[in-house]
Structure formats: structure tokens, C-alpha cells
C-alpha positions in Angstrom: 19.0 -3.1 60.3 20.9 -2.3 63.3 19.4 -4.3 66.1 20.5 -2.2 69.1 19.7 0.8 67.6 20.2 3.3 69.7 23.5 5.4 71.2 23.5 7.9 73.3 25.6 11.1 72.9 27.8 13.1 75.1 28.8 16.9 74.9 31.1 17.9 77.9 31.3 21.4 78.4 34.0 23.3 80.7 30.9 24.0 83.0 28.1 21.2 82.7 27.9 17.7 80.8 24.5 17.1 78.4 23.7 14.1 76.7 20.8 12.2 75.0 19.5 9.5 72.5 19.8 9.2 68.6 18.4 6.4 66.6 21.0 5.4 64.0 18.5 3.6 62.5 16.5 6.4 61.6 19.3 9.2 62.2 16.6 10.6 64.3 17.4 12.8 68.1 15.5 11.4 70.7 14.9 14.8 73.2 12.7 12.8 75.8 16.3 11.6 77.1 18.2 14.6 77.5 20.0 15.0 80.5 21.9 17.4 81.6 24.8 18.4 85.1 26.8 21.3 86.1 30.2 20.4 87.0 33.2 21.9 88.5 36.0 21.0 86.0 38.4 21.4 88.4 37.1 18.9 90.6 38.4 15.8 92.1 38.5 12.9 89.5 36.2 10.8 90.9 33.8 13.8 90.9 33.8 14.3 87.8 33.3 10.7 86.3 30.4 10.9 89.0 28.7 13.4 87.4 29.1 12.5 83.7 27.7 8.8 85.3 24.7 10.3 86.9 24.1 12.2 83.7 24.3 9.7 81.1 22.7 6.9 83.6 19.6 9.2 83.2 19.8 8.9 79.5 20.4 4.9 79.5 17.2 5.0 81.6 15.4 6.4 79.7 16.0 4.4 76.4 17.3 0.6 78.3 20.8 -0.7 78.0 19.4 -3.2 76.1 18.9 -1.4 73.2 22.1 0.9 73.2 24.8 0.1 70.4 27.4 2.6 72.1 28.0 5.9 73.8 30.3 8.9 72.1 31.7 11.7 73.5 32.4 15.0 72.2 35.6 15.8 74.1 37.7 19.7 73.7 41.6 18.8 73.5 44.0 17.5 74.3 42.7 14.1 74.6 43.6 11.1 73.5 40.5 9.8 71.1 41.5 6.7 70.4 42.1 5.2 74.0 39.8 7.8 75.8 42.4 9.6 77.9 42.5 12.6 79.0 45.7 15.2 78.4 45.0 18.0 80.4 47.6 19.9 82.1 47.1 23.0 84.4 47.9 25.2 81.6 44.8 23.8 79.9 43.0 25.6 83.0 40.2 22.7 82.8 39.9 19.0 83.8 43.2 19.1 84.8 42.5 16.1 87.8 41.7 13.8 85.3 45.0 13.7 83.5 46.1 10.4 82.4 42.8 8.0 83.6 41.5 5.8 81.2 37.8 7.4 81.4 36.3 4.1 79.6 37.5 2.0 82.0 35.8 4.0 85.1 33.2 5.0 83.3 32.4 0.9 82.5 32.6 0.5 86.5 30.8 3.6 87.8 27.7 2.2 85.3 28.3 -1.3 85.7 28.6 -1.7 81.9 30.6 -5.1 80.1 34.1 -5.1 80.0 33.4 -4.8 76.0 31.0 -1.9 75.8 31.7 0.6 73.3 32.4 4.2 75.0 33.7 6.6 72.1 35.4 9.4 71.6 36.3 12.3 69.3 37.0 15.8 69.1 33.9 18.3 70.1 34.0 20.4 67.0 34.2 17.9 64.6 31.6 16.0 66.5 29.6 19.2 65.8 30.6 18.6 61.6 29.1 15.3 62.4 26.1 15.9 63.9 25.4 18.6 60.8 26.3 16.1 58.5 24.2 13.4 59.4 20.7 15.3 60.7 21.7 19.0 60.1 22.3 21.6 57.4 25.3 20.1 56.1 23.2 16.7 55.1 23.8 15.5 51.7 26.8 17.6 51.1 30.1 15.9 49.6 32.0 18.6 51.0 31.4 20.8 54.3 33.2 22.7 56.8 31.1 23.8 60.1 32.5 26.3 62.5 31.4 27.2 65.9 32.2 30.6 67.2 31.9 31.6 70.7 34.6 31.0 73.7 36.9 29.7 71.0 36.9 28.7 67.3 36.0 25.0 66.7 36.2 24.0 62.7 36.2 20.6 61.0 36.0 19.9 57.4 34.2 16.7 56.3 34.2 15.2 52.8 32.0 11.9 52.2 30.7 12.6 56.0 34.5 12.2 57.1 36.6 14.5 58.7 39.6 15.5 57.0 42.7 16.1 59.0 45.4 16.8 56.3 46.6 17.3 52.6 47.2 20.3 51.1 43.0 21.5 50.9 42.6 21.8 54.3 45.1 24.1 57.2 47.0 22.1 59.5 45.1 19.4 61.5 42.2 20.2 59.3 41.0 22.9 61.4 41.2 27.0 61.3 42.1 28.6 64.9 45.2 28.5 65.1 46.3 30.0 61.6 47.9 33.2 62.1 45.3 36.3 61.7 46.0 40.5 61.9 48.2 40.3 65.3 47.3 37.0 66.0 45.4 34.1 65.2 42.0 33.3 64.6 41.1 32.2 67.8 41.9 35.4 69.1 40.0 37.3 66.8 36.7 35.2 65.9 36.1 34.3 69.7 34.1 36.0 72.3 36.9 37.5 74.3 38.0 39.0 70.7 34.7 41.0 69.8 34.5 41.6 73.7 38.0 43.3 73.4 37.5 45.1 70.2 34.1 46.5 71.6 35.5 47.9 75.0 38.2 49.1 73.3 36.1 51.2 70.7 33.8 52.1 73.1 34.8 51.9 76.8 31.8 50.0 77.7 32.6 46.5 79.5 30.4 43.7 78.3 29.9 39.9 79.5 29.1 38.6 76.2 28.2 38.9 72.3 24.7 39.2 72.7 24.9 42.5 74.6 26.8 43.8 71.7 23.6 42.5 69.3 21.5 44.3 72.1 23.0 47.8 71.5 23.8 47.1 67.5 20.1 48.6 66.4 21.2 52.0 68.5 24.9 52.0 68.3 26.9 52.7 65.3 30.0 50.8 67.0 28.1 47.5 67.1 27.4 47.4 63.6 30.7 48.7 62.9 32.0 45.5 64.6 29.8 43.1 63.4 30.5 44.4 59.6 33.9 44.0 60.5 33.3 40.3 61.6 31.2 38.8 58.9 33.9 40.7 56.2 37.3 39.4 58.3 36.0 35.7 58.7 35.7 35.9 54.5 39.0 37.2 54.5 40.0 33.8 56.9 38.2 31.4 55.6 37.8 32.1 51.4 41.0 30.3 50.7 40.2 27.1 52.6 36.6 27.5 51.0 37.8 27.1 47.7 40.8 24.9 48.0 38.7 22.4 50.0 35.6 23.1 47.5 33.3 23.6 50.4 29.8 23.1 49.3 28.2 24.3 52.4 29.6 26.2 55.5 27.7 25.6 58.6 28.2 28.3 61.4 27.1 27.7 64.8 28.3 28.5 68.6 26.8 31.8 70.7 28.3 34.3 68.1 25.7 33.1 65.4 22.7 34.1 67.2 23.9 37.6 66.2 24.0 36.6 62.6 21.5 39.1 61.3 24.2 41.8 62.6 27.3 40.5 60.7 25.1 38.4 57.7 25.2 41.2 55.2 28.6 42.1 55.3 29.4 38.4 55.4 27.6 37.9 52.0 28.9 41.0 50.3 32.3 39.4 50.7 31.4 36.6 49.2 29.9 37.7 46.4 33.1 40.0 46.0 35.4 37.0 46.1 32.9 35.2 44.0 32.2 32.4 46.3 29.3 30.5 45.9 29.8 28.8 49.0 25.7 28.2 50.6 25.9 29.1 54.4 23.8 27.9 56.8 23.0 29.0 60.4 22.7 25.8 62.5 19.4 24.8 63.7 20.8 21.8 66.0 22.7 24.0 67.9 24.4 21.8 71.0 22.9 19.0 70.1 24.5 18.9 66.8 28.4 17.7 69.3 25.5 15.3 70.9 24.0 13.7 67.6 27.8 13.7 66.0 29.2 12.0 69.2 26.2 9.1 69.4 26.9 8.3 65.5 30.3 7.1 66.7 28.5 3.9 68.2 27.4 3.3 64.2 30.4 0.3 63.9 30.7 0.8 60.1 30.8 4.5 60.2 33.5 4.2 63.2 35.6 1.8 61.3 36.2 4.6 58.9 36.6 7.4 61.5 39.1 5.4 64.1 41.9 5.6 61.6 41.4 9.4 61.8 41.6 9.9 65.3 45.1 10.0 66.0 45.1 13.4 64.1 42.6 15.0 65.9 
């Protein structure tokens, strides 16, 4: 048994910074420590590492350092996993003032932590696989890949609760939006901003998000057009990798799922059309899935097998 057996989890968002609890004994969330900040990612540094303190000082409260084994981040790119350093440039158009800084390091002062206290890191949509893997719908799969669509498309295949990065089963840097797709790539297509486009484009109409599409899909032809076109197009994108990677279970999460019912059917027409037997899964953990994936890096065993991985994230 794990003596301190507890981590807490960070998810760090372009607008706000949540965290909480996970017993890696027990692989069980702990959602009497949640805590969560807004931020303004284009703050001053030292604003920012303020902020994620407060936020996860609220968490260490509520559990005692005492009994913490770690903390984990779930950090977007570019960033440097294995050291914990940020690679943000203007063009990245976030965090862009906390280029370079060695975020364990000030994050160690600002909580007046040891010198040697574990503070992880690891990409945020593969913490998401993670999460899935060890307390979601991907658990007790050999072989998974979990996608979240909403601002962008995050992917990460896992096999033997691992992330895989490369070999010929899986795209590039084992992950899915960048491969090239109709004008584009998939990114552009499977994102907000893409069924956004396509919708105002069809229809005229400006919309903020997905779920004003959803609203309108039970009156308006064009919705449903749009989300058959979805659920059919992300088959087209993802059935190769599905088989070559023998995907037993593909969990999909992000905003754009909570219009699943809208783009389901067409989704598991294709399937059955390309005869993939692939189960698919809606996620359930939602956010805290990046949370519960980022707190298992504090698990030593289970981060001596992901570290070597890291530099390919």
C-alpha cells in the first residue's frame, strides 16, 4: 500500500485552472477538494503561478500535505513534460509570459513545498486517456483511444494504460489533429470553430457555440444535416487508426459530445458500414477525467513507465 496516498490533479485551461484529490490507493476522485480560478493567460508570470498556488493550496488543504504522494498537471503544448517548462510563444496566443520558467521550481516556493517534491507533468489530452483509463470508460481495456472535441482536437492512444507516441499503428506523435482532412486538417474540421463555420455558412446564422446548433437541430434540417455529416466524417478520420491500432474502446469527450444524440446515429451507421466493432463510449468524467489522469502521475511505478514517454509528447 501506498502510504501517502493521495495526489492531487491539475487541469489548466486557457481561461481558469481546476484541480482536486484522487486516492491512488483506491483509484477513487475525491470532489470535496475541488478547486477551481479564472485566470488571465496572458498575465504577468508571477500572476499566473499565483493563481495556480491559490488554487491547488485549496486542494492540499483540504486533504494535508502530509498525505500527498505528488501533484500532476495536465498541461496543452508546447511544453516541456519532462522538466516542466513552458514553450509558449506569442503565436501560441496563451501563456505566452511564462515562457522558459521552470514552473516546479516556483511553484515549490510559492507553496513552500521540499526541494524534492514531486510536481508532474504531461500533455492535457492524454492526461484525459488517463483519467478514462484508470476510473473511466476506457478501464480494463488493452487498447483505447479517447478524443475530446471542442475548441480543438485532443487524441491519445493508450495500450496497457500507456500512451503510445509512435510506430506504424498510430499517426504521427500518436495523436489525430493535425492529419490532413478535406481542405485541411482535422483540427479544423472536428473543432468548434469548424461546425461553427460550416453552420453559418449553410445558414447565415452566427452562433457562439455547438450547443446552439443541438438547440435548433430538432427544428432545423441544417443542424441535423451537420451533425450527420460529423458523426459520418470523424468515421471516415478515424477508421483506419481504429483498426491498425486495434482500438477496443473509443472514448469521446470535450463540449461537442453533449450533442452526441445529434451526430450518434450517423456515427454508428458508419461503423457498421466499415465493419468496425469498435465500442464507443461517451465520457462520464468529463473534465475531471485531465484531473484524475494528471494526479495518477504522482503513482511512482506508473510514472517510471510514463517518463520515458514524455519527450514525445
Amino acid at each position: 500500500m501506498i502510504k501517502k496516498n493521495l495526489a492531487i490533479g491539475i487541469d489548466v485551461g486557457g481561461s481558469h485552472v481546476s484541480c482536486a484529490a484522487f486516492n491512488l490507493n483506491e483509484k477513487k476522485y475525491l470532489p470535496g477538494t475541488f478547486a477551481e480560478s479564472e485566470l488571465d493567460n496572458h498575465g504577468p508570470a508571477d500572476e499566473i503561478i499565483a493563481v495556480w498556488s491559490k488554487t491547488i493550496a485549496c486542494s492540499i488543504e483540504a486533504v494535508g500535505l502530509e498525505n500527498l504522494s505528488g501533484i500532476g498537471f495536465a498541461m496543452p503544448g508546447p511544453f516541456n513534460y519532462e522538466k516542466g517548462i513552458p514553450l509558449f510563444t506569442g503565436e501560441n496566443n496563451k501563456y505566452e509570459n511564462i515562457y522558459g520558467i521552470d514552473v516546479p521550481a516556483a511553484l515549490r516556493k510559492s507553496l513552500n513545498l521540499p526541494g524534492d517534491f514531486p510536481i508532474r507533468f504531461i500533455n492535457d489530452a492524454t492526461a484525459f486517456a488517463i483519467g478514462e483509463d484508470w476510473a473511466g470508460k476506457a478501464q480494463g481495456s488493452k487498447r483505447s483511444l479517447s478524443i475530446t472535441l471542442g475548441t480543438g482536437f485532443g487524441s491519445a492512444f493508450l495500450k496497457d494504460n500507456l500512451p503510445v507516441t509512435s510506430g506504424d499503428d498510430v499517426p504521427e506523435q500518436g495523436c489525430i489533429w493535425h492529419l490532413p482532412f478535406k481542405d485541411g486538417i482535422a483540427d479544423d474540421y472536428f473543432s468548434t470553430r469548424g461546425l461553427v463555420g460550416r453552420y453559418q455558412q449553410k445558414t447565415g446564422k452566427s452562433v457562439k457555440g455547438v450547443k446552439e446548433i443541438a438547440i435548433s437541430a430538432p427544428t432545423e434540417e441544417v443542424a441535423r444535416e451537420l451533425f450527420n455529416d460529423f458523426g459520418s466524417q470523424l468515421v471516415n478520420l478515424l477508421q483506419p487508426w481504429l483498426e491498425r491500432f486495434q482500438v477496443e474502446v473509443l472514448v469521446i469527450g470535450g463540449n461537442i459530445a453533449n450533442a452526441y444524440d445529434w451526430f450518434q446515429p450517423a456515427l454508428t451507421a458508419a461503423l457498421k458500414d466499415n465493419n468496425c466493432a469498435v465500442r464507443v463510449e461517451i465520457s462520464s468524467l468529463k473534465e475531471t477525467a485531465a484531473i484524475i489522469g494528471s494526479a495518477v502521475l504522482a503513482d511512482h511505478s506508473f510514472y517510471a513507465r510514463v517518463e520515458p514517454l514524455l519527450a514525445e509528447m
